[in-house]
C-alpha positions in Angstrom: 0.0 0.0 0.0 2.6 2.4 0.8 3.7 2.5 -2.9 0.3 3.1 -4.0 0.2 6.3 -1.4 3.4 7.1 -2.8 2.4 7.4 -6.4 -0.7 8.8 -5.2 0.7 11.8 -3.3 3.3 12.3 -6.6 0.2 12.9 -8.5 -1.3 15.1 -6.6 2.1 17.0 -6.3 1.8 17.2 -9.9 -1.5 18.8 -10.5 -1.2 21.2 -7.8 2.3 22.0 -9.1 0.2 22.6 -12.6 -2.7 24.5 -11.1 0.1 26.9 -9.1 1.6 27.6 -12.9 -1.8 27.6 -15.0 -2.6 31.2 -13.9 0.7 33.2 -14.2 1.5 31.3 -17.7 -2.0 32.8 -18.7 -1.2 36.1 -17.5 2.3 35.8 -19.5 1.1 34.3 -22.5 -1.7 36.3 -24.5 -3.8 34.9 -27.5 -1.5 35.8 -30.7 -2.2 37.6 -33.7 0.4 35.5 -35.5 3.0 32.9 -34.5 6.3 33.0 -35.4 8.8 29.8 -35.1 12.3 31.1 -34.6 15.5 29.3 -35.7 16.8 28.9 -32.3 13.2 26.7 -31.7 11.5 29.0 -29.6 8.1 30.3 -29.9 7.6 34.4 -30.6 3.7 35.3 -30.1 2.7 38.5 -31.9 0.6 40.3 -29.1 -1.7 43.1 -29.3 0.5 46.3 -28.0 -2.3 47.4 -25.7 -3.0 43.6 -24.7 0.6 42.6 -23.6 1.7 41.0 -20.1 2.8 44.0 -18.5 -1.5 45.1 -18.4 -2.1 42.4 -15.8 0.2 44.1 -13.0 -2.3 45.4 -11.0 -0.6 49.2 -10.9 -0.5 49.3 -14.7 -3.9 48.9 -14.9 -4.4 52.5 -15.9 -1.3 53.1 -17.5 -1.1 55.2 -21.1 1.3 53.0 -23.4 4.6 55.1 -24.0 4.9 54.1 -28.2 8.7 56.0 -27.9 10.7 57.7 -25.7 10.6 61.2 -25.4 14.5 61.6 -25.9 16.8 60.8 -29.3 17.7 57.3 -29.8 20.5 56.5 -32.5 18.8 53.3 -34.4 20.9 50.8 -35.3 20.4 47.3 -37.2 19.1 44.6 -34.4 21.7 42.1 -33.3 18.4 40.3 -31.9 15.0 39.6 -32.4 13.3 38.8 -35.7 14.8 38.5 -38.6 13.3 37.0 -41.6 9.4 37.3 -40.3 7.8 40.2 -38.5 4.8 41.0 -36.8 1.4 43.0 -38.0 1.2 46.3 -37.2 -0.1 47.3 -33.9 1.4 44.2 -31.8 4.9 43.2 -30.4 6.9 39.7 -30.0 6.6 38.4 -27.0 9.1 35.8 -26.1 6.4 32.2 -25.2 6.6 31.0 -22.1 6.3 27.2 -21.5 5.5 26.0 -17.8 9.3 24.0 -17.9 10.4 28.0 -18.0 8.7 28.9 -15.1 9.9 25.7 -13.1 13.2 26.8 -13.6 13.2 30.6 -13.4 11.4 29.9 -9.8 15.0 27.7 -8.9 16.7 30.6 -10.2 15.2 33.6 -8.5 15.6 31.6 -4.9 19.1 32.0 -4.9 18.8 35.4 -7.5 22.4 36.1 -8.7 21.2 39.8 -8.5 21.6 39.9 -4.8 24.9 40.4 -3.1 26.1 38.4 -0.9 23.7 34.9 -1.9 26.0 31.8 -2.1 27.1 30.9 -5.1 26.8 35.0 -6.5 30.4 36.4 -7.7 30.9 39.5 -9.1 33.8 42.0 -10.9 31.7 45.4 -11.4 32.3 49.1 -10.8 29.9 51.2 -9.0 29.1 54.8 -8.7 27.4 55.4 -5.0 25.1 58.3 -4.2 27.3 60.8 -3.2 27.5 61.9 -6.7 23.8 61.2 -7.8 21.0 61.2 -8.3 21.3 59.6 -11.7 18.5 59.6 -14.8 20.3 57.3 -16.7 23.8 54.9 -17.5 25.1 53.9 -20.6 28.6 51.7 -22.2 28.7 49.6 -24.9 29.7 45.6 -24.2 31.2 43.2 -25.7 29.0 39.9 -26.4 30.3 36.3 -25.3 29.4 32.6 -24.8 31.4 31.7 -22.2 30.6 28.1 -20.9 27.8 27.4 -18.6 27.8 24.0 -18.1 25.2 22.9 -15.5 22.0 23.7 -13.6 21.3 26.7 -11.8 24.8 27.9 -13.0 24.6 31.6 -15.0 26.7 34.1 -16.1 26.2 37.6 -17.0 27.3 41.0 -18.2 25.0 44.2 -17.2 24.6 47.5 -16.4 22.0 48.9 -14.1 20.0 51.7 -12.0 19.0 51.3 -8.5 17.7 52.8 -5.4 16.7 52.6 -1.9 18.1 50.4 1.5 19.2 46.9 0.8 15.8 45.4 1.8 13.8 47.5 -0.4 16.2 47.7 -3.5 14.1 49.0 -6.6 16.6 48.4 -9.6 16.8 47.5 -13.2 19.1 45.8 -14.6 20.2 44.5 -18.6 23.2 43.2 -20.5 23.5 39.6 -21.5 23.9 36.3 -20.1 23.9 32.4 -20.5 21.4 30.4 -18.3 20.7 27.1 -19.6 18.1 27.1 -16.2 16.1 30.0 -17.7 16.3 29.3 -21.5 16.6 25.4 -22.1 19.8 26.1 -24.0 23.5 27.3 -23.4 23.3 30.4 -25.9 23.9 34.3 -25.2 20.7 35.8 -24.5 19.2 39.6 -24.1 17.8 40.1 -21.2 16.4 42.9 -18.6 15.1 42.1 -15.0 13.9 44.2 -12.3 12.6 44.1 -8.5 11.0 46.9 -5.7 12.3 44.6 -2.6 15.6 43.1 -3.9 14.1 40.2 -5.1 12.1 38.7 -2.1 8.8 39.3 -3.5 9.0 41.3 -6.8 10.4 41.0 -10.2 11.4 38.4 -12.8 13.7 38.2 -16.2 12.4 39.4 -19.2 8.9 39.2 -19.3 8.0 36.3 -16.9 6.0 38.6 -14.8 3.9 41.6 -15.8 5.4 44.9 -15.8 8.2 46.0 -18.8 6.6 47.4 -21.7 8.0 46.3 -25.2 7.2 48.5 -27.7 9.7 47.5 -30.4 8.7 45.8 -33.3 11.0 43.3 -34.0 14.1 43.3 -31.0 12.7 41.7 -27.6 14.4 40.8 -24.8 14.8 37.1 -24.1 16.1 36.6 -27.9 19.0 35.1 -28.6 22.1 37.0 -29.8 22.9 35.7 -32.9 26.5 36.8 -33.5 29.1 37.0 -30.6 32.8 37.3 -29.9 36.0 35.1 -30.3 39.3 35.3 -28.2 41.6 37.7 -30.2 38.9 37.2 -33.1 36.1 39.6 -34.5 34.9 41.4 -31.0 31.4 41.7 -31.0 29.5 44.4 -29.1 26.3 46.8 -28.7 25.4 49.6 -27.1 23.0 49.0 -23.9 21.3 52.1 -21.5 18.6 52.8 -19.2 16.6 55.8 -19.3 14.7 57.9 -17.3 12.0 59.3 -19.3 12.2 63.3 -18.3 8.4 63.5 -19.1 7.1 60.4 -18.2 9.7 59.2 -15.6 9.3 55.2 -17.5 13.1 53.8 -17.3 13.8 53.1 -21.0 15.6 50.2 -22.0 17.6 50.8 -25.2 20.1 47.5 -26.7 21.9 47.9 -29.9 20.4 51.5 -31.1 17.0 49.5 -30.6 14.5 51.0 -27.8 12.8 47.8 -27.1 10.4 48.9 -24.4 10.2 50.6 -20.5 9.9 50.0 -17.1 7.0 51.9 -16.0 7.2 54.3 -13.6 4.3 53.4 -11.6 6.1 50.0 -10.8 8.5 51.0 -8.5 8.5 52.9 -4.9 11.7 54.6 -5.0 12.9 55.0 -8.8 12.1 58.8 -9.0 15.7 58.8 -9.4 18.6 56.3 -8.8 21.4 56.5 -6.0 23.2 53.7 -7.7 24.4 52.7 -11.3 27.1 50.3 -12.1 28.3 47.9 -14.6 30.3 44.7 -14.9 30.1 40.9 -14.4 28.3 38.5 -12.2 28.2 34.7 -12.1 25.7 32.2 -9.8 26.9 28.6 -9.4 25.1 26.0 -6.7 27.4 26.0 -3.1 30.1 24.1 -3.6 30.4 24.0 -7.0 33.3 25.3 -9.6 32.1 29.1 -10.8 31.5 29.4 -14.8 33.8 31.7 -16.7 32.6 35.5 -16.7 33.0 37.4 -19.5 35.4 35.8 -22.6 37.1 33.8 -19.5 39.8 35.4 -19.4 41.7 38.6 -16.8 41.7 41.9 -18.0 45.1 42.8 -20.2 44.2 45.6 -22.0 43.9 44.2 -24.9 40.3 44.7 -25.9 40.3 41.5 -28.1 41.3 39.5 -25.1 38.9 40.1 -22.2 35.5 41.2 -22.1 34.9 45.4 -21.8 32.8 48.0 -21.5 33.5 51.3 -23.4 32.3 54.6 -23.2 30.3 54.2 -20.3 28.8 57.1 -18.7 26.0 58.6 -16.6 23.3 61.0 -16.6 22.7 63.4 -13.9 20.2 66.0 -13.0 21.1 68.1 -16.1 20.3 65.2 -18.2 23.4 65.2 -19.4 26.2 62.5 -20.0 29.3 62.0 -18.5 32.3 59.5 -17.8 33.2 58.6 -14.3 36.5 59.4 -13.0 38.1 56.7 -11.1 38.0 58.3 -7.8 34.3 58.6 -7.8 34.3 54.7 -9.1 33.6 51.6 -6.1 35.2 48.4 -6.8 33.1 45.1 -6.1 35.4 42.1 -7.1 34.9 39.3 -4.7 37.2 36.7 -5.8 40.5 38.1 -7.8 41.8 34.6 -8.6 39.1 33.6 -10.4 37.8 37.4 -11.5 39.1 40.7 -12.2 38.7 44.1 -13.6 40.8 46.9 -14.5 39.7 50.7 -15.3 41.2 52.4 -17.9 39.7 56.1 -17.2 39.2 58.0 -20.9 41.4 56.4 -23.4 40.1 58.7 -25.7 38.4 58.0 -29.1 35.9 54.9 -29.8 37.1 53.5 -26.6 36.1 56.8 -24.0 35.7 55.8 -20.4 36.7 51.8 -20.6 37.2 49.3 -18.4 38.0 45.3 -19.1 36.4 42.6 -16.7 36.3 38.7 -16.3 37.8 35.7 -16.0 37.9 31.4 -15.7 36.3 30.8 -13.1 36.6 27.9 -10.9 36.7 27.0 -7.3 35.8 30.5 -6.1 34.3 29.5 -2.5 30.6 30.7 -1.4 
């Protein structure tokens, strides 16, 4: 009998864990217009604009869709996102999401890699703090890699972000690219964007997993795959990534690659009027007691641009809404581990390069 319970209780397990995801997947995925089969063998659903995800969040309920920013935004040819199919007029690609994502995004965000301080987190990033904020925006342009994420609930990343508040309350936003096999399925470079208002106890997700960013672009999403990146002393691959404050609606914009995909409403967060924080750099997550994934191209900072992964004219907005480079004394330095991560900051090296900095590294047995 005790087998028969056995089976029993699993099966019950396994509808309730299917009634627990039923709702949010219906939330996330909205009866399409068109679907499009990408060549990386996910699902893009053309979406009404007005009838996307980020409507269900019960603050947005209100909200008048932003179609473009307020500001100039150099366009560029998308690195991501559809390519040979596109979507009607009037809707946007929304990234499917399968109840398998779910399951593993939850496994993620338990042990978020965007919190300081969780085991298994390691990070080589630069910081400026708030004594010389507020900020309205941040800006660089990154080079893209694949470096090799091998096993489950193992990611690593490259990002910029804006944040604000005490540690427990953290609103912030954060976007780049990373490789998560956990979150994807697969062991590609992906776009991506997440965001929180309590440092990700309760709030937030990747992409669009949860309601709340806007995309307004037609054809570049976030959660696509990046379908050209960078070699060790090869061709360097890289894009141009910011967030946004919105001067007349105060919506964070997210802009990748020239292409501004979509905002973080305003109305989401409690303490984004402004940030005290905006940084950029590397991270890596990696279950306790396992070897760290490489960050980056895998390789320490030489300043040789070809070598080690970078960010290049990076800068901030302040008050005046204008940009600027950080100097190195107004920089923080976060690098947890040096022998298996590092950074080095160049200051303006002039040219296409501006305020630089490389960061990375192999990884390994870098502790908790």
């Amino acid at each position: 009998m005790s087998g028969v319970n056995s089976a029993v209780h699993a099966t019950q397990n396994t509808l309730k864990e299917d009634l627990e995801l039923k709702r949010p997947l219906k939330l996330i995925n909205k009866p399409p217009s068109k679907i499009i089969h990408t060549e990386s063998g996910y699902i893009v659903d053309c979406i009404d604009i007005k009838k996307q995800p980020a409507f269900e969040h019960p603050l947005l309920k209100n909200h008048t869709l932003q179609r473009k920013p307020s500001f100039h935004i150099p366009m560029d040819k998308p690195m991501f996102g559809l390519d040979k199919e596109e979507c009607p007029t009037g809707t946007v690609p929304i990234r499917r999401t399968t109840k398998e994502d779910l399951i593993r995004e939850k496994s993620l965000l338990n042990y978020s890699i965007m919190v300081e301080g969780n085991p298994g987190v390691h990070l080589a990033e630069v910081a400026l703090s708030s004594e010389y904020g507020p900020y309205y925006g941040v800006f660089g342009w990154n080079s893209v890699y694949n470096p090799s994420v091998s096993g489950s609930n193992q990611m690593s990343l490259s990002h910029l972000w804006v944040q604000n508040g005490p540690t427990n309350t953290i609103n912030k936003i954060s976007a780049g690219w990373h490789v998560s096999p956990e979150l994807y399925g697969d062991h590609d470079t992906h776009v991506y964007a997440s965001w929180t208002t309590d440092n990700f106890h309760k709030t937030g997700c990747y992409n669009i997993r949860c309601s709340g960013f806007v995309q307004t672009h037609e054809k570049g999403f976030i959660g696509s795959r990046v379908k050209d990146v960078s070699t060790y002393d090869g061709p360097t691959i890289n894009f141009n990534i910011s967030i946004i404050q919105d001067s007349s609606t105060k919506n964070w914009w997210l802009i990748i690659g020239g292409v501004d995909i979509g905002y973080f409403p305003a109305a989401l967060f409690s303490n984004m009027s402004s940030a005290d924080e905006v940084g950029w750099g590397g991270r890596t997550l990696t279950p306790r007691g396992s070897p760290s994934p490489p960050m980056g191209s895998g390789h320490f900072p030489d300043k040789t641009f070809s070598h080690a992964s970078f960010f290049r004219m990076i800068s901030f907005q302040d008050a005046s809404r204008q940009s600027y480079g950080p100097s190195e004394h107004q920089l923080q330095y976060f690098i947890d581990n040096p022998t298996c991560y590092g950074l080095s900051y160049y200051g303006n090296l002039k040219g296409n390069a501006g305020y630089s900095f490389e960061f990375g590294g192999p990884g390994g047995n870098c502790g908790d």
